[in-house]
VOVO-615868 format. One record per residue: residue number from 1; residue in one letter; x, z, y of N, C-alpha, C in turn. Coordinates in Angstrom, 2 decimals, m for minus. Example, Ala and Ser with C-alpha at 12.3 -4.5 7.8 and 13.67 -1.06 7.14 Angstrom:
2
{1; "A"; {13.19; 7.80; m5.69}; {12.30; 7.80; m4.50}; {13.20; 7.80; m3.30}} {2; "S"; {12.85; 7.08; m2.25}; {13.67; 7.14; m1.06}; {12.90; 7.87; 0.03}} 
***
This chain:
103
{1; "X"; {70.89; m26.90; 13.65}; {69.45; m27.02; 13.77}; {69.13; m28.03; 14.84}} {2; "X"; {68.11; m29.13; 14.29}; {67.69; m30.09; 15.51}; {66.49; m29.14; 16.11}} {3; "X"; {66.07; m30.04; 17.75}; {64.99; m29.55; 18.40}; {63.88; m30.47; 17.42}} {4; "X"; {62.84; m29.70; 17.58}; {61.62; m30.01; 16.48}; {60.87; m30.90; 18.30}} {5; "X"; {60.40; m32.32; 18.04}; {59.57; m32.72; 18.86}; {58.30; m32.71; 18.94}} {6; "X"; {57.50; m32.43; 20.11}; {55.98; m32.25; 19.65}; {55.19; m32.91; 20.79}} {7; "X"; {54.91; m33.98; 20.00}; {53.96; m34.73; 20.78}; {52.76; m33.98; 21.35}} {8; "X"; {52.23; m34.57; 22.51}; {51.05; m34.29; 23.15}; {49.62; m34.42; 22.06}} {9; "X"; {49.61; m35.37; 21.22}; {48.66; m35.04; 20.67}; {48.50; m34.35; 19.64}} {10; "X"; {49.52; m33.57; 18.79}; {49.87; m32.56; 18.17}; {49.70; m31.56; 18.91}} {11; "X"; {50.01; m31.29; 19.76}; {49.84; m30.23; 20.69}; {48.63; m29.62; 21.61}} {12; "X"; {47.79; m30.94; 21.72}; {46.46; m30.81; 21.95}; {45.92; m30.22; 20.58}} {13; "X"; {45.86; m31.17; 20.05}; {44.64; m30.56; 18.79}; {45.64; m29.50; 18.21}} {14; "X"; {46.59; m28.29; 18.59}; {46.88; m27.38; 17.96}; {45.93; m26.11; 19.22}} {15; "X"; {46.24; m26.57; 20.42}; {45.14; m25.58; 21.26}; {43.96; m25.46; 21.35}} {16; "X"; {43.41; m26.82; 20.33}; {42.38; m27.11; 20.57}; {41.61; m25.92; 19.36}} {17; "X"; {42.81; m25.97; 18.32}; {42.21; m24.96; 16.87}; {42.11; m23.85; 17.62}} {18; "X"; {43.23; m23.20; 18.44}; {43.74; m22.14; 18.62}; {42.45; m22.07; 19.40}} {19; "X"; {42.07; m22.39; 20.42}; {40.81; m22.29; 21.49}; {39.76; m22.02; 20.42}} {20; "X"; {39.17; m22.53; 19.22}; {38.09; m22.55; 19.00}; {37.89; m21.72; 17.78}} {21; "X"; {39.03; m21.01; 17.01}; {39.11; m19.94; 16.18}; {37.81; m18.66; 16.99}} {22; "X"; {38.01; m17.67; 17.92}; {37.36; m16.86; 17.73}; {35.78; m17.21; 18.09}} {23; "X"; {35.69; m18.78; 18.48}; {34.33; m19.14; 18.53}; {33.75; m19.16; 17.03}} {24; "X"; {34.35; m20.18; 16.27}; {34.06; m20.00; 14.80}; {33.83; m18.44; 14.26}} {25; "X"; {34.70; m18.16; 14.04}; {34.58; m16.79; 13.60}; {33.35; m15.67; 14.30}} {26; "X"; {32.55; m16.85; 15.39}; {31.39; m15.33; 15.31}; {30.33; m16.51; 15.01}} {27; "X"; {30.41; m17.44; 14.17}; {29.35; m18.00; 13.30}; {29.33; m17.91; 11.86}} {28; "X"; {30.05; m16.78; 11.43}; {29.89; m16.10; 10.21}; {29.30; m15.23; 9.98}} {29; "X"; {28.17; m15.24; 9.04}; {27.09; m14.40; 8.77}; {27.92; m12.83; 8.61}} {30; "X"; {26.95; m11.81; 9.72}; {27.43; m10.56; 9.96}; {26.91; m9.95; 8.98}} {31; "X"; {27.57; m8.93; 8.07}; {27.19; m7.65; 7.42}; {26.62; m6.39; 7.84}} {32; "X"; {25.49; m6.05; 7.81}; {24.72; m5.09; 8.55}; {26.12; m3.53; 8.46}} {33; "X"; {25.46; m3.25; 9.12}; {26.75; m1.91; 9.36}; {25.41; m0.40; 9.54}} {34; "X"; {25.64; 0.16; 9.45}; {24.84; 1.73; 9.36}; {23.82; 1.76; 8.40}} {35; "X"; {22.49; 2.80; 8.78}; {21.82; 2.74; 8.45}; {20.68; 1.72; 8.16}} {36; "X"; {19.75; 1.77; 7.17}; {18.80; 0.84; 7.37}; {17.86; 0.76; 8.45}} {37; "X"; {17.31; m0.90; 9.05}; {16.41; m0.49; 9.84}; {14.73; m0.12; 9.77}} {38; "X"; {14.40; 0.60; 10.50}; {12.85; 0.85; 10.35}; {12.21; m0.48; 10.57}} {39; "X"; {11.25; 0.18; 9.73}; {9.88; m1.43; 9.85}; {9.35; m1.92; 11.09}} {40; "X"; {9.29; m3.19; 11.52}; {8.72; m2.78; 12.56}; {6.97; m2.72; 12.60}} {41; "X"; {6.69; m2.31; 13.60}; {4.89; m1.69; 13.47}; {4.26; m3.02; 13.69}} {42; "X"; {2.91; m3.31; 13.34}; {2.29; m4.67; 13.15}; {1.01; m4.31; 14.02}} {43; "X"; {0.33; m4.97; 14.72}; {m1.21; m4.99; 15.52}; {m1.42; m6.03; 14.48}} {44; "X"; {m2.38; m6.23; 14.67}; {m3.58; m7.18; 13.61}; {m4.89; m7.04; 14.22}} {45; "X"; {m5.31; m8.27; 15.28}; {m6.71; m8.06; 15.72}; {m7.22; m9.56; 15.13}} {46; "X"; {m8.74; m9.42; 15.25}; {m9.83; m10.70; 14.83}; {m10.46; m11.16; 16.14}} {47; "X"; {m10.24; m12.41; 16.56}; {m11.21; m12.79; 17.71}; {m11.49; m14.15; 17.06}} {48; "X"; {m12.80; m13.88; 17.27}; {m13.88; m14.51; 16.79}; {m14.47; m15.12; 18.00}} {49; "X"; {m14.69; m15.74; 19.08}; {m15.57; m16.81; 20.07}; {m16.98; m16.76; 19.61}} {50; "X"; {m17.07; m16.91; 18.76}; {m18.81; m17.25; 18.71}; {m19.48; m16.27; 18.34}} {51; "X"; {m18.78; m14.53; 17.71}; {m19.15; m13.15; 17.12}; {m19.22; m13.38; 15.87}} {52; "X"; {m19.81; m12.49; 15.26}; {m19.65; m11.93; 13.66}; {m20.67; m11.08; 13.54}} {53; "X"; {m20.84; m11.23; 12.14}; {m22.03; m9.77; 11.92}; {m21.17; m8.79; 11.56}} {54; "X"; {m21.34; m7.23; 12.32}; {m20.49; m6.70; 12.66}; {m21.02; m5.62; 11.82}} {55; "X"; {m22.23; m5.42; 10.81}; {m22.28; m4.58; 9.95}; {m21.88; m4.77; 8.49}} {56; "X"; {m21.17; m6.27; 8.40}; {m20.28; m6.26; 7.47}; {m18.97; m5.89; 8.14}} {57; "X"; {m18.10; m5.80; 9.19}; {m17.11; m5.35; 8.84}; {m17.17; m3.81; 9.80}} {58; "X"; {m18.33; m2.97; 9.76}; {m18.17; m1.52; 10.40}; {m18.43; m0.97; 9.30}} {59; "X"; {m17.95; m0.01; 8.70}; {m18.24; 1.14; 7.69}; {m19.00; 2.30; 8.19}} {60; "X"; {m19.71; 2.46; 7.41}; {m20.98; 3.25; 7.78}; {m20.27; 4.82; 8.04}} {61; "X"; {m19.38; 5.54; 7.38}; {m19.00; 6.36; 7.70}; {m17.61; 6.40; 9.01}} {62; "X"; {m17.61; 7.34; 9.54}; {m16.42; 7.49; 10.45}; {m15.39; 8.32; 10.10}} {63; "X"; {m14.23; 8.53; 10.26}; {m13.30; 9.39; 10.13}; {m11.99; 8.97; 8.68}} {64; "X"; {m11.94; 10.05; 8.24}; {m10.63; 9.57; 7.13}; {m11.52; 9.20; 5.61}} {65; "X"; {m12.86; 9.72; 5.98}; {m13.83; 9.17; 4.31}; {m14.66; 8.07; 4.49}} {66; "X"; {m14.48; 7.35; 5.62}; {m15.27; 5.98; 5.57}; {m15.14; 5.34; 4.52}} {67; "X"; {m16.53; 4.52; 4.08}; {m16.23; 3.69; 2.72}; {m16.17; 2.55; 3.17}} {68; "X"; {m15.12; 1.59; 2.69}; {m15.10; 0.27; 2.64}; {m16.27; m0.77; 2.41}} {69; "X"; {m16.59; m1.60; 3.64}; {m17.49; m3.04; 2.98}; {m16.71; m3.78; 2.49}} {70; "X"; {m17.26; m4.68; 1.96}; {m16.85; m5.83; 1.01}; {m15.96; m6.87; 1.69}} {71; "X"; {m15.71; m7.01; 2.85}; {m14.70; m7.57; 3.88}; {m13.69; m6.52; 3.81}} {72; "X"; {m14.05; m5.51; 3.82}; {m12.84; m4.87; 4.18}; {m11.98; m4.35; 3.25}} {73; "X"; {m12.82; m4.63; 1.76}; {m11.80; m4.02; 0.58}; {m10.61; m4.23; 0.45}} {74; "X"; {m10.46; m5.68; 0.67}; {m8.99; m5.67; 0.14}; {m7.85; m4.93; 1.64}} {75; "X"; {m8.57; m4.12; 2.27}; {m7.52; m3.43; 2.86}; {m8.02; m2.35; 2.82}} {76; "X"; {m8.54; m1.81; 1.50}; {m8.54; m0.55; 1.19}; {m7.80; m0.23; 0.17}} {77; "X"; {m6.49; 0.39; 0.44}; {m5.43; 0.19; m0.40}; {m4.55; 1.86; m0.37}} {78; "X"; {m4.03; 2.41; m1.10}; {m3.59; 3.66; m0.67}; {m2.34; 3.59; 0.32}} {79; "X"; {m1.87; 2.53; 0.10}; {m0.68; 2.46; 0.92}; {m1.08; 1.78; 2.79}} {80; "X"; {m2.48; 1.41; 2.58}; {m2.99; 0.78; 3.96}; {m4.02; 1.66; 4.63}} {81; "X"; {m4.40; 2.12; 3.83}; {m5.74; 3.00; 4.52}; {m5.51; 4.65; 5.55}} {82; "X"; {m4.35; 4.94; 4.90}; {m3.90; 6.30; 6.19}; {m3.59; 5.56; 7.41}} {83; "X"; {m3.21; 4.34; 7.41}; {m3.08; 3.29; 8.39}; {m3.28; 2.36; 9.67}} {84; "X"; {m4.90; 2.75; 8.99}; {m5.46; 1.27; 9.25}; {m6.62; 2.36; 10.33}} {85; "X"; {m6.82; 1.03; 11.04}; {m7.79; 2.12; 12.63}; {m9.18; 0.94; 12.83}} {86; "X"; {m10.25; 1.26; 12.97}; {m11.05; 0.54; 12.87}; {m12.03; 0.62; 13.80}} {87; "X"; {m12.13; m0.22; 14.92}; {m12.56; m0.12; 16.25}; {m13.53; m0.91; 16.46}} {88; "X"; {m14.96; 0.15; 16.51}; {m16.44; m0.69; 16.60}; {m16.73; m0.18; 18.25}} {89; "X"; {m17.98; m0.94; 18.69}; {m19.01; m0.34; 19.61}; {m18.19; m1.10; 20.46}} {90; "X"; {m17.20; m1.92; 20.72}; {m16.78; m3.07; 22.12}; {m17.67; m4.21; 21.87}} {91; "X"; {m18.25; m4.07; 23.44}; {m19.64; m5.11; 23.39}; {m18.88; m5.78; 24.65}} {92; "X"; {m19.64; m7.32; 24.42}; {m19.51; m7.58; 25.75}; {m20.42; m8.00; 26.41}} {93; "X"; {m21.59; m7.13; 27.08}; {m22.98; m7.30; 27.33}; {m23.11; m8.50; 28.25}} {94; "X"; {m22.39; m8.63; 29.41}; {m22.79; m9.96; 30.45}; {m22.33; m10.95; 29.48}} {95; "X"; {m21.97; m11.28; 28.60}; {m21.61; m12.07; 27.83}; {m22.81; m12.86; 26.64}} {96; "X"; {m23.71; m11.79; 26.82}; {m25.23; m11.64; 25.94}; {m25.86; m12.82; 26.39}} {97; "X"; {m26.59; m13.60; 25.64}; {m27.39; m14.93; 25.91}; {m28.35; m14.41; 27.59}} {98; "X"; {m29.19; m13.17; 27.13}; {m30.13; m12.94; 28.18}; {m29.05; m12.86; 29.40}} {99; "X"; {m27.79; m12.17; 29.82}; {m27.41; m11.86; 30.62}; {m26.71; m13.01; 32.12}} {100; "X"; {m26.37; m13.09; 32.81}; {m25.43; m14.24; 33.49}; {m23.97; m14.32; 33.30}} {101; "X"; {m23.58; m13.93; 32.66}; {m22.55; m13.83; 31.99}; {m22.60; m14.85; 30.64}} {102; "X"; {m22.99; m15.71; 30.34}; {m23.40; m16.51; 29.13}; {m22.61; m18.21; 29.31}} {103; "X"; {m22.07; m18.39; 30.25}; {m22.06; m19.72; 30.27}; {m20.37; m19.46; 30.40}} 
***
């Protein structure tokens, strides 16, 4: 048996694979493992700067039998409406033309 010779630059670019194997290998798309995950929960607010008419989007009733306005139908949905939270009566009075709060 002869001695096998190994150049330096064979030998570099063999440490160089060897070095960069377990880097590669965690840029392979991972397979989820356990259970599935939960949804995550969503906020959803409207800011509006200049206001809104706010008796299109308040429903005249309160509680779990409020009826939908016409803005708000399409999130009257069975799967959205045990859901959905609908928060009137935040004013922001110094903010009111008459008030000093206006500019």
């Amino acid at each position: 048996m002869s001695a096998m010779k190994l150049s330096r630059r064979l030998f570099l670019g063999g440490a160089g694979a060897a070095i960069a194997l377990p880097f590669l290998e965690s840029l392979r798309p991972r397979r989820a493992r356990g259970g599935a995950a939960e949804a995550p929960k969503r906020f959803l607010a409207y800011y509006v700067p200049c206001g809104m008419v706010m008796s299109r989007w308040t429903p005249a009733a309160t509680g779990a039998a409020w009826a939908a306005t016409p803005i708000l139908e399409p999130l009257d949905t069975p799967a959205l409406r045990p859901k959905l939270s609908i928060l009137s009566g935040l004013d922001n009075r110094p903010g009111r033309s008459d008030g000093g709060g206006d500019h």
